[in-house]
LODRENSE-482664 format. One line per 8 residues: their letters; for each residue x, y, z of C-alpha. Coordinates in Angstrom, 2 decimals. Layout:
! LODRENSE-482664
a = X,Y,Z | ...
! end
This chain:
! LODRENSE-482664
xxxxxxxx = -11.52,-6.79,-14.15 | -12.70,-4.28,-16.86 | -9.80,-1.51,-17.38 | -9.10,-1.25,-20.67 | -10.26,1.62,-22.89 | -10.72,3.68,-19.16 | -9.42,6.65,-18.55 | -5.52,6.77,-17.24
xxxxxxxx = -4.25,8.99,-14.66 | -2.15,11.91,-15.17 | -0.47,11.43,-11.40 | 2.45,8.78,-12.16 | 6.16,9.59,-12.27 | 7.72,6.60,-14.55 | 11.58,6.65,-12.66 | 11.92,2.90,-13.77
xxxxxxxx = 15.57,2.38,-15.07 | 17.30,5.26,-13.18 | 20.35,4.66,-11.05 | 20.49,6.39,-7.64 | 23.66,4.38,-6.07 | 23.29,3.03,-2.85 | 21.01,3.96,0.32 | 22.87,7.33,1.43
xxxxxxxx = 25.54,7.05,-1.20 | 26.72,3.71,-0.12 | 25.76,0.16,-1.52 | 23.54,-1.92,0.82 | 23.98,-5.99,1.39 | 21.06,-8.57,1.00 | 22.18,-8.69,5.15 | 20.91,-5.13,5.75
xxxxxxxx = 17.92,-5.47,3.70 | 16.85,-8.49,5.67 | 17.52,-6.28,9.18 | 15.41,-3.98,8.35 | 12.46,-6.25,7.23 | 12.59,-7.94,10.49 | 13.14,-3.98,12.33 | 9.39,-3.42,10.13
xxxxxxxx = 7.99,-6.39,10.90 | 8.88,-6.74,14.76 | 8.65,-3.12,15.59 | 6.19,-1.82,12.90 | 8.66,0.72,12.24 | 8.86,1.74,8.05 | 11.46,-0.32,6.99 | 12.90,2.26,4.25
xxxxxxxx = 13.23,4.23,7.43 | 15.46,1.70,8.62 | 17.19,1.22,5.76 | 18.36,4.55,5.40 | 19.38,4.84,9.19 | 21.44,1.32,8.63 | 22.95,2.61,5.58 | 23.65,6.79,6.85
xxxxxxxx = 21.78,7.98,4.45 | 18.87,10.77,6.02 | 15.35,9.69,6.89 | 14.08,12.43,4.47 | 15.56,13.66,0.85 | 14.58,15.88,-1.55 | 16.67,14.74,-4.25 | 16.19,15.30,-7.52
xxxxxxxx = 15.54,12.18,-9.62 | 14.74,11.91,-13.63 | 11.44,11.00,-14.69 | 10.68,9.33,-18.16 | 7.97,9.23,-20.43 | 6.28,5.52,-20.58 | 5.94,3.76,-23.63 | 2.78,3.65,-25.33
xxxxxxxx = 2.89,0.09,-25.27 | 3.63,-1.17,-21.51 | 0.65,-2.26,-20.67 | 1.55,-2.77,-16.60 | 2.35,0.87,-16.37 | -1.43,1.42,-18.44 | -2.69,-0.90,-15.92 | -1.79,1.20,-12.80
xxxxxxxx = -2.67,4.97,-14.87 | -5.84,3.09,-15.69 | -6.53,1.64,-11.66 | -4.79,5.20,-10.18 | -7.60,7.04,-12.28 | -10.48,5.03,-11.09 | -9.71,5.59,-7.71 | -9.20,9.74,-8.33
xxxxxxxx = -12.65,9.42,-9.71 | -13.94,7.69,-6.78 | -12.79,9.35,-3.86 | -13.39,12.56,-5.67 | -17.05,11.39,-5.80 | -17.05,10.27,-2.72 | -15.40,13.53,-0.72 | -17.68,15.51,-3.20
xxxxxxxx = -20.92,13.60,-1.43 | -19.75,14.63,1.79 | -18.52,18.26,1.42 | -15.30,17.69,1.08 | -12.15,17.85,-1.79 | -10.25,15.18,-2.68 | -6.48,15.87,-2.81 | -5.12,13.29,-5.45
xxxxxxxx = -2.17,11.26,-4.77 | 0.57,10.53,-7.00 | 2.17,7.30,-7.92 | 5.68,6.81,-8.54 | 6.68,3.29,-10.57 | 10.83,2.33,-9.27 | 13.00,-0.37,-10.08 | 15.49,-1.46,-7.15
xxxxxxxx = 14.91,1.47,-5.32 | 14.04,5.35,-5.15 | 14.44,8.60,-3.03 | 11.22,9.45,-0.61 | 10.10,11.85,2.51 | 9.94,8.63,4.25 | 13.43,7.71,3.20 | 14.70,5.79,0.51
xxxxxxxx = 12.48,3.59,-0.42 | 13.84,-0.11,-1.69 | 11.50,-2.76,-3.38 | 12.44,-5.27,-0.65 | 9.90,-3.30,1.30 | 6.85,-3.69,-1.00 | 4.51,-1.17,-2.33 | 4.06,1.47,0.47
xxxxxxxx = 2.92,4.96,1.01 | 4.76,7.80,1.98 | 2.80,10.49,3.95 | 5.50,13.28,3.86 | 5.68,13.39,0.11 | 1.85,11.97,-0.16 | 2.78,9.16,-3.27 | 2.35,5.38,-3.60
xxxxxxxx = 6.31,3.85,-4.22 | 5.59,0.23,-6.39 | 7.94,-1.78,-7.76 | 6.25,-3.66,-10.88 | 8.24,-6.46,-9.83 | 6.16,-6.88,-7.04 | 3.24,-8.11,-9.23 | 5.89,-11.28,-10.36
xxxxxxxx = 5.96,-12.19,-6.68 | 2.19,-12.06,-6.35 | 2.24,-14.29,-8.60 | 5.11,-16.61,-7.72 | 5.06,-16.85,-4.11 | 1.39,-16.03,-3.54 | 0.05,-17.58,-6.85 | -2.43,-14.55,-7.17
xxxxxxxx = -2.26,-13.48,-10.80 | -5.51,-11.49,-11.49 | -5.83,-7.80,-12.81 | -8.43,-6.97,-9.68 | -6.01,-8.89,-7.14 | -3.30,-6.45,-8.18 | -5.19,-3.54,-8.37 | -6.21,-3.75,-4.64
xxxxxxxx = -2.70,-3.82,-3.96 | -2.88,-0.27,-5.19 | -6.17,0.92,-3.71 | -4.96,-0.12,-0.38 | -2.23,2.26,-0.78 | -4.85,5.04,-1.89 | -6.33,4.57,1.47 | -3.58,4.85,3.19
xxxxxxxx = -3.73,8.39,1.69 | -7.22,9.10,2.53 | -6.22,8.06,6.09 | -3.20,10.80,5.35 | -5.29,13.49,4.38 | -8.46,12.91,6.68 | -6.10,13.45,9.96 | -6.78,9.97,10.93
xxxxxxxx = -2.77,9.11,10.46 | -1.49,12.27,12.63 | -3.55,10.92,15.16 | -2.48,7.65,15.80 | 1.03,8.70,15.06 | 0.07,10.69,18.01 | -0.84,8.08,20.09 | 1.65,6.11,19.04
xxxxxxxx = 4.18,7.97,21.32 | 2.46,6.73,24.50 | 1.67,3.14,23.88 | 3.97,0.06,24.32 | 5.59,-1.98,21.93 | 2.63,-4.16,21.58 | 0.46,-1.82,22.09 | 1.24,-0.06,18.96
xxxxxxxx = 1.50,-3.25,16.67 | -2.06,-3.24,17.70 | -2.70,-0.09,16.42 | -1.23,-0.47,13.06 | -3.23,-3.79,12.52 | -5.89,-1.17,12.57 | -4.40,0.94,10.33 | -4.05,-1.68,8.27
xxxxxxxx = -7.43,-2.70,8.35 | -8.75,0.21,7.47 | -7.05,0.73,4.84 | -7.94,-2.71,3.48 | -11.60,-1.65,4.54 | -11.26,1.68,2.05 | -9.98,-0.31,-0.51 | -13.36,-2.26,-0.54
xxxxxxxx = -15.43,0.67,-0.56 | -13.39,1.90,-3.85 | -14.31,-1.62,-5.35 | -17.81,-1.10,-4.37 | -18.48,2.45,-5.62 | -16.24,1.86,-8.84 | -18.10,-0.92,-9.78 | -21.34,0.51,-9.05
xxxxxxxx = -20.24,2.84,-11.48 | -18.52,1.96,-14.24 | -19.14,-1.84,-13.80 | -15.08,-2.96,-13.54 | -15.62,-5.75,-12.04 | -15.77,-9.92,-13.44 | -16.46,-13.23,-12.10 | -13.67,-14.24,-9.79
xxxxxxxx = -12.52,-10.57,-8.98 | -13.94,-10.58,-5.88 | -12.50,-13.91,-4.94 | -8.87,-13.06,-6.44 | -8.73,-9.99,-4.17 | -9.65,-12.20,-0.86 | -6.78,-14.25,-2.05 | -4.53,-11.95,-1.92
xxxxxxxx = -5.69,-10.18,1.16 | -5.25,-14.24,2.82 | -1.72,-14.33,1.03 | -0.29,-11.26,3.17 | -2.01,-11.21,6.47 | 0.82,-11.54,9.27 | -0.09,-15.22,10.41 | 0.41,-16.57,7.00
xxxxxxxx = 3.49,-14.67,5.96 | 5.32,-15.44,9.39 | 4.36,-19.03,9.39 | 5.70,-19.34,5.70 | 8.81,-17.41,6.28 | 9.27,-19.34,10.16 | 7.06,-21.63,10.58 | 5.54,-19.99,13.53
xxxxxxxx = 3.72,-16.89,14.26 | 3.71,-14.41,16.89 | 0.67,-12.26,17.14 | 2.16,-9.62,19.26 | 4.25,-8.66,16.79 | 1.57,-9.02,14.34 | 1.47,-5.03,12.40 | -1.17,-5.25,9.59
xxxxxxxx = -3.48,-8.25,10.61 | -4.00,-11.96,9.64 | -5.33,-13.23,6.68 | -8.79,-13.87,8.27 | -9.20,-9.88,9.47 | -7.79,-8.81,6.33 | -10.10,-10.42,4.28 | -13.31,-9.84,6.59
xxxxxxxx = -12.38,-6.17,6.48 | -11.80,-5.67,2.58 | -15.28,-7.62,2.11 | -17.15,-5.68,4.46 | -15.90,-2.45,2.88 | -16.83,-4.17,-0.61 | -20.03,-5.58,0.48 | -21.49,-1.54,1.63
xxxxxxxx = -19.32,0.86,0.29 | -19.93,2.24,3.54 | -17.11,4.60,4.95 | -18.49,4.62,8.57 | -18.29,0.95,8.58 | -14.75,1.17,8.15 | -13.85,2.53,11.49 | -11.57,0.26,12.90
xxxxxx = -10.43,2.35,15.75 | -14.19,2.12,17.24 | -14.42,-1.27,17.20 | -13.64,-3.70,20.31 | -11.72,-6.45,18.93 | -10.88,-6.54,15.22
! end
């Protein structure tokens, strides 16, 4: 992936190497972390919501936490300005072409973990997205275990990890996210895993159409980009990371899709850039 010399977003609080205690002002186990994994992952609830219920800390903070200036030199944090940038210019374009304004997100780089409107946010949970505040939470460390457990390792791998956070956002500020937490209320257990697989899917779908209109533009992409990104899209759908974690899967419990969807969907969002293809929610079976 081309990055370098691009321009670098002015939307990223740096809060790596600050302290904030414990989950509510009490220290959490490796026990409690691993409860509220399986909470996410069974009831496709957020785990840092759990997290902060398990440990009495409130589901929503507005603390006050200290924000430092990045070294000119770390490159990773360059790498995400750089990505968060090209995807501000995109969406802007692309909102722009349809009569509309882009409201930019902002990123926020942790280490361990870090107050959110969603709760507090921990890096056992993975980069996420956090409507009530409207910023992407990652971890850098998170890029090591692409790499180690998923042996994905590219520049364009990781940066889809962000763009399918940005579309999360764009599902945020579009009203499609109020209205399947909405619906939500209604449905069954497995009703609503079903509904965040969509979610999901969509959001992989929008991260394709940023690939496609990016490159179109500014011509980011290399040979083996494309392929990297499936990878990593295979690496985390729900059928691989339950088998690998139990040997088994169980769809119903399945919350962002298996590698096969997630891969389809990112291509097909790649392949046409197309934002009305992306509509999960219309389709029959996904």
């Amino acid at each position: 992936m081309k990055w370098e010399g691009n321009r670098e977003s002015n939307n990223v609080e740096d809060r790596r190497g600050g302290s904030f205690g414990g989950l509510g002002g009490r220290s959490v186990g490796i026990g409690t972390i691993v409860i509220a994994l399986l909470g996410g992952y069974v009831f496709g609830i957020n785990p840092m919501t759990i997290l902060s219920l398990l440990s009495g800390g409130p589901v929503s903070t507005q603390s006050q936490v200290p924000v430092q200036e990045t070294p000119a030199n770390d490159q990773m944090a360059r790498f995400v300005r750089t990505v968060l940038a090209d995807t501000e210019d995109t969406w802007g374009a692309i909102f722009r072409e349809n009569g509309g304004t882009y409201q930019q997100p902002r990123l926020v780089l942790f280490t361990g973990r870090t107050p959110t409107a969603c709760g507090t946010g921990d890096t056992a949970a993975g980069p996420f997205y956090c409507p009530g505040d409207q910023k992407i939470y990652i971890d850098l460390a998170f890029y090591q275990t692409m790499r180690d457990r998923f042996h994905v390792a590219s520049d364009f791998a990781q940066a889809y990890v962000i763009a399918h956070e940005v579309g999360h956002h764009v599902q945020n500020i579009t009203g499609i996210m109020e209205k399947v937490e909405q619906k939500r209320r209604s449905l069954t257990e497995r009703q609503a895993n079903a509904l965040s697989v969509r979610v999901e899917l969509q959001a992989d779908c929008f991260a394709g159409v940023w690939a496609h209109h990016a490159n179109r533009a500014r011509q980011i992409l290399e040979q083996g980009d494309v392929e990297s990104a499936l990878k990593a899209a295979s690496a985390i759908g729900d059928d691989a990371l339950q088998k690998q974690a139990q040997g088994y899967v169980v769809p119903d419990s399945f919350t962002h899709g298996t590698s096969e969807q997630r891969m389809r969907w990112f291509q097909r969002g790649i392949e046409t850039g197309d934002l009305n293809r992306c509509n999960t929610f219309a389709e029959k079976s996904v």
